[in-house]
Structure formats: structure tokens, C-alpha cells
N, C-alpha and C positions, 0 to 999 in steps of 0.2 A: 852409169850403172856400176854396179860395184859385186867382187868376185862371184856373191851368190846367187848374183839375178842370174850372170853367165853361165854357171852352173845346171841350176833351175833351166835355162834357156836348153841347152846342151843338153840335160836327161830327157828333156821334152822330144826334141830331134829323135835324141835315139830311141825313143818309146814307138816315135811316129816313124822313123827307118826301120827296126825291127820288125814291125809287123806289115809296111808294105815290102819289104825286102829289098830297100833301096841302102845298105849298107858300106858299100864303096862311097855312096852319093853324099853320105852321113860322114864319113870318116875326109873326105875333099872337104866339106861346108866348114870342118872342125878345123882343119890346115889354116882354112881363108881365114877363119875367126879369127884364130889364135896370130894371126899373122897382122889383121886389122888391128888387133887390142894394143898388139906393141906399137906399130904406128902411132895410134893413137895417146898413149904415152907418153913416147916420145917427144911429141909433139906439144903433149902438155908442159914437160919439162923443158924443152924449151921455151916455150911464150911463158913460164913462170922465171925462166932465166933473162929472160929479157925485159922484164916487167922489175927484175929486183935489180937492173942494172942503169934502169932510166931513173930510177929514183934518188 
């Protein structure tokens, strides 16, 4: 996915915490995300770093 789904994904959350009043819960989910997305980067750049070095 790419920056805008996340985005999209995230106004959605918060549309859906706002009006149950689960805000704290909204703002932890946002922590984990942003915290997964880098993992997940990094990780990409890596195995694209070890991909350009078997070659």
C-alpha cells in the first residue's frame, strides 16, 4: 500500500473512534501503525539490498 491508502485507512479509524469514543484506542492503533510501516521498510530495504549484492 502506498502513503494514501494509509491515510484513507487512518481518517477512517478516526471517523470510526470519534463517534464511538474510543480515542485513546485510535491514537495507540496510530503508534502501532506508524511503528509497523517503518519495520516494514526497512525491511524492504534491506532484502532490495541483498538482492542488489547477489548479483
Amino acid at each position: 500500500m502506498n502513503n494514501f491508502m494509509y491515510s484513507l485507512y487512518a481518517l477512517l479509524l478516526g471517523i470510526i473512534a470519534f463517534f464511538t469514543g474510543e480515542i485513546v484506542t485510535f491514537v495507540m492503533l496510530g503508534f502501532i501503525l506508524i511503528a509497523l510501516i517503518n519495520i516494514n521498510t526497512t525491511l524492504k530495504k534491506i532484502a532490495n539490498k541483498d538482492d542488489d549484492n547477489s548479483k
